[in-house]
ROVODREN-27016 format. One line per 5 residues: number of its first residue (from 0); their letters; for each residue x, y, z of C-alpha. Coordinates in pm, whole numbers, plus 50000, padded with zeros to 5 digits. Example, Ala and Ser with C-alpha at 12.3 -4.5 7.8 and 13.67 -1.06 7.14 Angstrom:
REM residues 2
0	as	51230:49550:50780; 51367:49894:50714
This chain:
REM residues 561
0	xxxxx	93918:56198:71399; 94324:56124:71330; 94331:56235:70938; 94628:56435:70782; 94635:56742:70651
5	xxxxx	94577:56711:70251; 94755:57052:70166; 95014:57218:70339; 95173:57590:70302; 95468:57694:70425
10	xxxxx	95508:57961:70637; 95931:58041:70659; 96059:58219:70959; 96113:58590:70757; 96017:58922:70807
15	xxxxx	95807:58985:70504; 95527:58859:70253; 95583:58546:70106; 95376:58453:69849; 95312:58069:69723
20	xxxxx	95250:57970:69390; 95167:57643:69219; 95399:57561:68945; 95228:57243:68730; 95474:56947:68642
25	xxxxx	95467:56876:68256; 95777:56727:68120; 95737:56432:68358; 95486:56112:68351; 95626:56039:68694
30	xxxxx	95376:56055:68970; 95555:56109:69342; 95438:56226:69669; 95374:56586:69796; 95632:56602:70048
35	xxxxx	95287:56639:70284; 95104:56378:70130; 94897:56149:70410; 94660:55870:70464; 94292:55947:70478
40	xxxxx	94123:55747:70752; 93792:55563:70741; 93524:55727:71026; 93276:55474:70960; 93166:55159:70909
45	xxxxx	92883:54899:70834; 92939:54512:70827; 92700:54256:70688; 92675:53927:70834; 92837:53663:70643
50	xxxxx	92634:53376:70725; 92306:53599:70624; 92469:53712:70278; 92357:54059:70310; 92517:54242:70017
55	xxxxx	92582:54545:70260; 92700:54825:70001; 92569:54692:69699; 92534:55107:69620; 92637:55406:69818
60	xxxxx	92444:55762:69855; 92551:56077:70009; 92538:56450:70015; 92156:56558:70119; 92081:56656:70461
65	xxxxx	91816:56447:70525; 91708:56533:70901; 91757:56898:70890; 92091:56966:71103; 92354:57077:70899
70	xxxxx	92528:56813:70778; 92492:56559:70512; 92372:56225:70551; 92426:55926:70352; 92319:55592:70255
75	xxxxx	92391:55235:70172; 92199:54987:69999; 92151:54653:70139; 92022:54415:69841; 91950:54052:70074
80	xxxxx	91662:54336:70170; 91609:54554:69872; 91655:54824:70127; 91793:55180:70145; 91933:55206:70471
85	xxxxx	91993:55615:70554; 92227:55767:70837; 92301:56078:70963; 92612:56270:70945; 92719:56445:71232
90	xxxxx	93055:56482:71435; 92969:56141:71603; 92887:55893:71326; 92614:55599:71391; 92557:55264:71243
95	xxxxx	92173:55301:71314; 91999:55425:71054; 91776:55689:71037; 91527:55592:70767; 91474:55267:70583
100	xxxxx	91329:55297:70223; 91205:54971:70016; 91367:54984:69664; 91309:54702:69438; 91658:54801:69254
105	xxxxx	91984:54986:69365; 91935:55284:69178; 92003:55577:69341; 91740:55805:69528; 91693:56202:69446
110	xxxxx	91610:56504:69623; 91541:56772:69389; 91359:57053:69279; 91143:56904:68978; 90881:57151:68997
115	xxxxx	91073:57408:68984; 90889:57592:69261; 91151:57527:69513; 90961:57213:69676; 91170:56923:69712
120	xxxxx	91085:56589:69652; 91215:56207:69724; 91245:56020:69395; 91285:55638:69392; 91241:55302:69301
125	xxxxx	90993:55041:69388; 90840:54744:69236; 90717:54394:69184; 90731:54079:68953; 90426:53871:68824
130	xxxxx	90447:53529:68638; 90247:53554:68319; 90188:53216:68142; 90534:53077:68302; 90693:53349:68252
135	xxxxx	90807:53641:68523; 90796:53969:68450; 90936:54274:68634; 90743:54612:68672; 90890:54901:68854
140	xxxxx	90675:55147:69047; 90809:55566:69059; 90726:55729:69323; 90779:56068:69478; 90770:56165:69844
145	xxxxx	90753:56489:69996; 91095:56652:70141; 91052:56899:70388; 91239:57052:70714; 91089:56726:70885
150	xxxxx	91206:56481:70685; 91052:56238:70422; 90708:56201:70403; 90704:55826:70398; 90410:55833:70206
155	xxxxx	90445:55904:69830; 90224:56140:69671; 90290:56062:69322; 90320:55659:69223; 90360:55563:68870
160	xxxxx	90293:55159:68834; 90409:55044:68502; 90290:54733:68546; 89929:54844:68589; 89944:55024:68256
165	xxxxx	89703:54902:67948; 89929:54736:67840; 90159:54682:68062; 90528:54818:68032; 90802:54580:68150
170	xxxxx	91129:54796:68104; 91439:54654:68127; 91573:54956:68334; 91975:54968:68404; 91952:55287:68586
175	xxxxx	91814:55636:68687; 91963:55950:68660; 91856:56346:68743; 92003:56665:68587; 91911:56991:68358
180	xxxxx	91923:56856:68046; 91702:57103:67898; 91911:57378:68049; 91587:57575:68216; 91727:57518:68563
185	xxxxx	91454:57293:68688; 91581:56910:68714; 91461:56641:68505; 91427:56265:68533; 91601:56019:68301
190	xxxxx	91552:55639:68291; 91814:55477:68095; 91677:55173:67957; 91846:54873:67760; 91517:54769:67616
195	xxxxx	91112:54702:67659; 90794:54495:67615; 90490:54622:67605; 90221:54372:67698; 90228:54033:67811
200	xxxxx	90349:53828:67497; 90697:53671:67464; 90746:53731:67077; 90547:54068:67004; 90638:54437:67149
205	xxxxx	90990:54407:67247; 91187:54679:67195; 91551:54599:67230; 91751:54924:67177; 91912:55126:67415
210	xxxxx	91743:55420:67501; 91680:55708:67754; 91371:55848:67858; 91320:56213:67975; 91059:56385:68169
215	xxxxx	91103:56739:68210; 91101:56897:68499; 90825:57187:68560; 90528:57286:68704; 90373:57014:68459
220	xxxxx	90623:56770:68561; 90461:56420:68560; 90610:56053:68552; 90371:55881:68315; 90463:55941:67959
225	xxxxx	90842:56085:67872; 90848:56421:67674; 91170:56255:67474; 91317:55935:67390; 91647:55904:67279
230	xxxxx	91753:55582:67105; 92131:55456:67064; 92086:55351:66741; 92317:55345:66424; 92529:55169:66202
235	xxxxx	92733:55034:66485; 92458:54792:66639; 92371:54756:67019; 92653:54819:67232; 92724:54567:67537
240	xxxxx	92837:54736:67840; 92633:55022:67730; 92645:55359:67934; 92502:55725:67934; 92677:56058:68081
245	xxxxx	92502:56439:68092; 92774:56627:68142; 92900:56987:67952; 93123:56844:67764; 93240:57136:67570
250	xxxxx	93213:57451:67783; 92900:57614:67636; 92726:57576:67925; 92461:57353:67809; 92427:56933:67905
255	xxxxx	92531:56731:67628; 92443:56340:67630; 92748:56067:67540; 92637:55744:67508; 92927:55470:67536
260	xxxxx	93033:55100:67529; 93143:54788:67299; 92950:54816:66933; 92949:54525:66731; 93070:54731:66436
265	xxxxx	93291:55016:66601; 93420:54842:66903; 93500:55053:67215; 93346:55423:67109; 93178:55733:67305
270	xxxxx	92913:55885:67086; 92832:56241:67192; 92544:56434:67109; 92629:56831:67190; 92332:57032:67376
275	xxxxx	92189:57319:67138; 91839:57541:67183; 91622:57268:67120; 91782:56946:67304; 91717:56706:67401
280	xxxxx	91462:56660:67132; 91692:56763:66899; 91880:56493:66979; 91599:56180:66891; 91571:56351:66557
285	xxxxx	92001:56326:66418; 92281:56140:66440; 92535:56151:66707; 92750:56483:66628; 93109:56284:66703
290	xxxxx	93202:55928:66762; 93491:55854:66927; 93654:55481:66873; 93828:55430:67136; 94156:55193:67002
295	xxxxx	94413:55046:67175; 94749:55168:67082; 94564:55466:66900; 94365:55691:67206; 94503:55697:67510
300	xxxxx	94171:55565:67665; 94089:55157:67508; 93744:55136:67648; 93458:55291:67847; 93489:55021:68118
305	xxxxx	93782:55246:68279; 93680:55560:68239; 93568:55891:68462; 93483:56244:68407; 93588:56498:68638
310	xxxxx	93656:56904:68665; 94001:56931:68725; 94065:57287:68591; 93824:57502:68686; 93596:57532:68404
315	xxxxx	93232:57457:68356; 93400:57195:68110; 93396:56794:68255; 93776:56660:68173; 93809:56314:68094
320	xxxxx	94039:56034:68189; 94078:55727:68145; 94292:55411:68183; 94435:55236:67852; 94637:54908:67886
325	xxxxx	94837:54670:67710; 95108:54873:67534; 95001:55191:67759; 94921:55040:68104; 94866:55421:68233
330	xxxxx	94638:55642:68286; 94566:55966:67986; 94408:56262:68087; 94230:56494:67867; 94190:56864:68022
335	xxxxx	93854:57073:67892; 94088:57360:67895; 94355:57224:67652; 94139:57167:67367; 93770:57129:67339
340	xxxxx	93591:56794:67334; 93405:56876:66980; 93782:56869:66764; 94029:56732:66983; 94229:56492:66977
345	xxxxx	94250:56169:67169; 94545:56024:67074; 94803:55913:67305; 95044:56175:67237; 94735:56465:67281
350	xxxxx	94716:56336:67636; 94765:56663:67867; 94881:56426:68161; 94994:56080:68145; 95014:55912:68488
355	xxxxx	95138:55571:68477; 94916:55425:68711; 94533:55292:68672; 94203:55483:68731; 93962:55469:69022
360	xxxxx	93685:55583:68753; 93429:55676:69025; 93463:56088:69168; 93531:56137:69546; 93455:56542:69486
365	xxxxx	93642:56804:69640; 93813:56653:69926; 94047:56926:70020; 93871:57272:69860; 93553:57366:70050
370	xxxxx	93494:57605:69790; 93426:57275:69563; 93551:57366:69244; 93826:57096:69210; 93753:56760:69228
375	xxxxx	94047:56524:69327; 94162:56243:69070; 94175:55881:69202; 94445:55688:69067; 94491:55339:69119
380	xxxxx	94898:55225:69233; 95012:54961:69426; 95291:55135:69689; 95435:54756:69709; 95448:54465:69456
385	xxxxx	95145:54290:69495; 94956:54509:69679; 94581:54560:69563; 94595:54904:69461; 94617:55165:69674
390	xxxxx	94398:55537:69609; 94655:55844:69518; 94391:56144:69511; 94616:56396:69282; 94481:56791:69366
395	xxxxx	94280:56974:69118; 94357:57338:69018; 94343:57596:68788; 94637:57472:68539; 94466:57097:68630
400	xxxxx	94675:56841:68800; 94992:56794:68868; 95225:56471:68941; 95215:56527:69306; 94970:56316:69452
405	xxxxx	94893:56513:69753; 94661:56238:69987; 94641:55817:70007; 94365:55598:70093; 94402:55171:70126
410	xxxxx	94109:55025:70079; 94301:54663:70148; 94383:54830:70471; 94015:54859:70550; 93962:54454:70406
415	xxxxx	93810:54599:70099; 93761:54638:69758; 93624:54977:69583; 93314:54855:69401; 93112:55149:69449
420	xxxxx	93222:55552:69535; 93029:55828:69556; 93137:56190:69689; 92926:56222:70023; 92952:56579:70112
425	xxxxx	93039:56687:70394; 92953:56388:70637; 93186:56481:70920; 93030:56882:70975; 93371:56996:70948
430	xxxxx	93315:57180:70645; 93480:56918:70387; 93383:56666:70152; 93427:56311:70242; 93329:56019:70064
435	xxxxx	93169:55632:70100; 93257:55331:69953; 93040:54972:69850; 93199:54656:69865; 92894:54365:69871
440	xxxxx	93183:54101:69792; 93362:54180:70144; 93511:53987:70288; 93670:53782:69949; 93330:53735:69781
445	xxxxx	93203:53557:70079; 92905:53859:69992; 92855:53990:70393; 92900:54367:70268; 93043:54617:70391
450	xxxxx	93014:55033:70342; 93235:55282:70463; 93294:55653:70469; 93662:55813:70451; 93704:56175:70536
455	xxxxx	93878:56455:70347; 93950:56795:70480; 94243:56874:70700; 94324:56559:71005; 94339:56706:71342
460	xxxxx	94490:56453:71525; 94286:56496:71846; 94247:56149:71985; 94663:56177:72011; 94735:56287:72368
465	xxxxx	95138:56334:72263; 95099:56583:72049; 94882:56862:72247; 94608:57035:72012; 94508:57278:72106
470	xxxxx	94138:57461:71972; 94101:57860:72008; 93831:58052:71940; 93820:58178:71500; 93606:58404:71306
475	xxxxx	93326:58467:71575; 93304:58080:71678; 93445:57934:71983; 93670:57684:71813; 93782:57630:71527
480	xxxxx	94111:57699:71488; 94383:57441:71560; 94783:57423:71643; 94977:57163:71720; 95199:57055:71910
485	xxxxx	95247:57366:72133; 95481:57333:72275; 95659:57301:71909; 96018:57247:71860; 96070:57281:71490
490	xxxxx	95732:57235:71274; 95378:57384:71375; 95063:57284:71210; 94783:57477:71215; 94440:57398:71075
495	xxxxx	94091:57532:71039; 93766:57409:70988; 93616:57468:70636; 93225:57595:70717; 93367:57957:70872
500	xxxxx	93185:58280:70766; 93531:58388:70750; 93851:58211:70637; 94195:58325:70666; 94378:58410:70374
505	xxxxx	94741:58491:70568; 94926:58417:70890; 95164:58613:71095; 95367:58513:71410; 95461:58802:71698
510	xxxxx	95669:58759:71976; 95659:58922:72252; 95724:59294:72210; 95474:59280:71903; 95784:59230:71633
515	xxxxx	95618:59035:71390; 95896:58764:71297; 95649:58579:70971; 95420:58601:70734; 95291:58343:70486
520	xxxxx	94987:58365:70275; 94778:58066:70252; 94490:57891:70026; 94195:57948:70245; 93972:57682:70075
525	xxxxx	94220:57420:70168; 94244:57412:70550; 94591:57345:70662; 94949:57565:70723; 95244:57482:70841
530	xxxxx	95510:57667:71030; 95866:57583:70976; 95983:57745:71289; 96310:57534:71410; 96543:57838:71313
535	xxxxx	96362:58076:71548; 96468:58162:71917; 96301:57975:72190; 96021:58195:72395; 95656:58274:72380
540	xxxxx	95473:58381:72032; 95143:58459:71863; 94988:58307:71549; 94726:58542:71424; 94507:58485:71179
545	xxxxx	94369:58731:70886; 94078:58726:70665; 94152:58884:70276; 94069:59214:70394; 94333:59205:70684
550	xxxxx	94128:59153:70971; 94204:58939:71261; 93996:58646:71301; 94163:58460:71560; 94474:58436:71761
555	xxxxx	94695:58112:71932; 94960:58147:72190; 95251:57910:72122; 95574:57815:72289; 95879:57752:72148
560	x	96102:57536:72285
């Protein structure tokens, strides 16, 4: 697997502890390169077949180990089918799947815990259309499967046919979505819904706001009646391009709800609704606690079309960014830790960061911190003039970005576009996130498909012959650890793989009468070191490795030439 190393730590050839530190840029808008900063490589990939009009990658899934060995698996939806195809991660990747699910829509699949008795359960989508005098209606079918050690049970044990209802419910479902909304720690289930008929007649029982429907999670927990509705409704009319987040929005460690989109009377807006003791029902009974117009030349975010939420910083607290253009044409990031999402401001001077480039508005996780508590930001740049734009994944931390973008990914080096991106987990069983990417227009909207995963974590550049890694045995396993190239003349890198019971937290280099000749501490959670060793005398050394309580966890003979 040839990827890069995302981080890199210097350790300088003197006698002595040298610690590294992290000094955020904020006087500057201008985003640049960490002098380390590499490509991340694509380790696989699904084609459609042009001729068939597939729609390979119409939506991507990742990050449950579906077949019980270790390492996540992931998905892509293939629409000419109305298929989930699944495949298993591993450290060689294959095209053929491992499961095949119907799905009448792309929504995603979940495997959670909504009983709250630690059984995990398959939650998807199914259905079926009927004409009704000339006219077609759609019903969707829930079901849940058992998840267990062996797999799915491809059998469901709970089905919930709308369409079989007295009367029947056609909803005009735009998506599905899990998470602890009631804060109890059991998962719920909400359907976000731009509308309803109930029965069969065209002008009688439509419902056309835009709504969500919850079902707690619980040992009651049942699919056929929500315990709460929540309606978008106000003075500003039905939003087009209407969307719903659950996210802690303002560090209290309870979900709130933001509903956003175009209003008829309020234009471009997020309307948040702030958890409390008694939501989500508290929140069908009031208004919205904050609307936020979203202006152009006024916030530093113009709509919700461009627009992600991430943790950047650390907190429990999602950060928001988001692209503005026209008279901004950048990129204004809003840090949970800089002000709190219930009074701040979202102007464009109360921007923490400004980075004048767009916004990949999907996450791709924690690509380079295994302890996952930084997610990466994906800016959008062309590196040339007319260039589709390229990804610049900018580090996470505990100050929040910086303007060092520290890893690059192409997609018009792969032939695609991102449509859909989804973090994956940790596909590769190397012990870092990757992520996977949709594009049903590839190749130019010819509609074939394609899907592909792109690994994060530390590259080991093991298919390269020239440059002699070498693997020694770290932390009670018997690999691991990595060096290369040894021989080294001026620069060694060393790397390790993130899923050790032990990481190191420092390096030190002996030669060989035991004088130790460096020591550098390093960010364990990243993965990657490098030696700066061209001022040292030629002869044989040892790079040992040390765990935070200053035991030895592995050892590498090197030469220097």
């Amino acid at each position: 697997m040839n990827r890069d190393t995302l981080h890199t730590l210097l350790l300088l050839p003197l006698i002595g502890l040298l610690t590294l530190t992290s000094i955020p840029l904020r006087s500057q808008n201008v985003l640049k390169a960490n002098p380390n900063a590499v490509q991340l490589q694509k380790v696989w990939e699904v084609r459609g077949d042009a001729i068939l009009f597939e729609e390979i990658g119409y939506n991507v899934w990742g990050g449950v180990d579906i077949n019980g060995d270790d390492t996540a698996d992931f998905a892509q939806y293939k629409r000419s089918e109305w298929r989930w195809y699944y495949y298993a991660g591993g450290k060689n990747l294959s095209t053929d799947p491992i499961w095949v699910s119907d799905s009448v829509g792309s929504t995603l699949p979940y495997i959670k815990d909504f009983y709250g008795d630690g059984r995990q359960s398959v939650l998807y989508l199914n259905g079926y259309q009927e004409v009704v005098d000339e006219a077609t209606r759609y019903y969707e079918i829930m079901q849940l499967h058992e998840f267990t050690s062996a797999g799915i049970n491809r059998t469901p044990f709970l089905t919930v046919d709308h369409g079989k209802k007295v009367p029947p419910v056609e909803r005009f479902l735009e998506d599905i979505l899990v998470s602890d909304v009631n804060n109890d720690g059991i998962d719920d289930v909400i359907v976000v819904l731009g509308g309803l008929r109930v029965g069969y007649r065209r002008d009688t029982g439509i419902d056309r706001s835009n709504q969500v429907w919850i079902y707690y999670g619980g040992p009651d927990f049942q699919l056929e009646e929500p315990d709460v509705i929540v309606k978008d409704t106000s003075q500003f009319g039905e939003a087009d391009a209407w969307q719903v987040w659950f996210e802690d929005f303002d560090g209290d460690h309870k979900f709130d709800l933001a509903f956003g989109g175009n209003y008829p009377q309020g234009g471009y807006m997020l309307r948040f609704f702030w958890g409390d003791n008694n939501s989500p029902a508290s929140w069908s009974q009031r208004p919205a606690d904050r609307n936020l117009p979203l202006v152009s030349g006024v916030t530093g975010i113009n709509s919700t079309l461009n627009l992600g939420f991430y943790h950047l910083d650390g907190d429990a607290a999602a950060d928001i960014a988001g692209y503005g253009g026209g008279t901004i044409d950048g990129t204004s990031v809003y840090l949970s830790t800089r002000g709190n999402v219930r009074t701040r401001s979202f102007s464009i001077d109360s921007a923490d960061l400004f980075y004048k480039t767009g916004l990949f508005d999907y996450r791709v996780g924690s690509l380079n911190d295994t302890a996952y508590r930084y997610d990466m930001l994906p800016l959008a740049e062309p590196l040339r003039p007319g260039e589709k734009p390229t990804m610049l994944l900018v580090s996470g931390s505990a100050y929040g970005p910086d303007y060092d973008y520290e890893a690059w990914y192409s997609p018009a080096l792969d032939h695609l576009n991102v449509i859909v991106m989804r973090p994956a987990g940790d596909v590769t069983g190397d012990g870092y996130g990757d992520f996977i990417i949709g594009d049903y227009g590839w190749p130019g909207g010819i509609t074939a498909g394609v899907a592909v995963v792109v690994a994060g974590g530390p590259s080991i550049p093991l298919d390269d012959t020239t440059l002699s890694v070498q693997e020694y045995p770290i932390a009670g396993e018997s690999g691991g650890l990595y060096v290369w190239p040894n021989p080294v003349i001026d620069e060694l890198h060393i790397a390790w793989r993130g899923n050790l019971k032990k990481k190191p937290a420092w390096f030190a280099a002996y030669d060989m009468s035991g004088r130790e000749v460096v020591r550098g501490e390093v960010n364990s959670s990243i993965g990657a070191a490098l030696w700066e060793c061209g001022d040292i005398p030629s002869g044989a050394y040892r790079v040992v490795a040390f765990d935070g309580g200053g035991e030895v966890i592995g050892t590498a003979p090197i030469i220097k030439q």
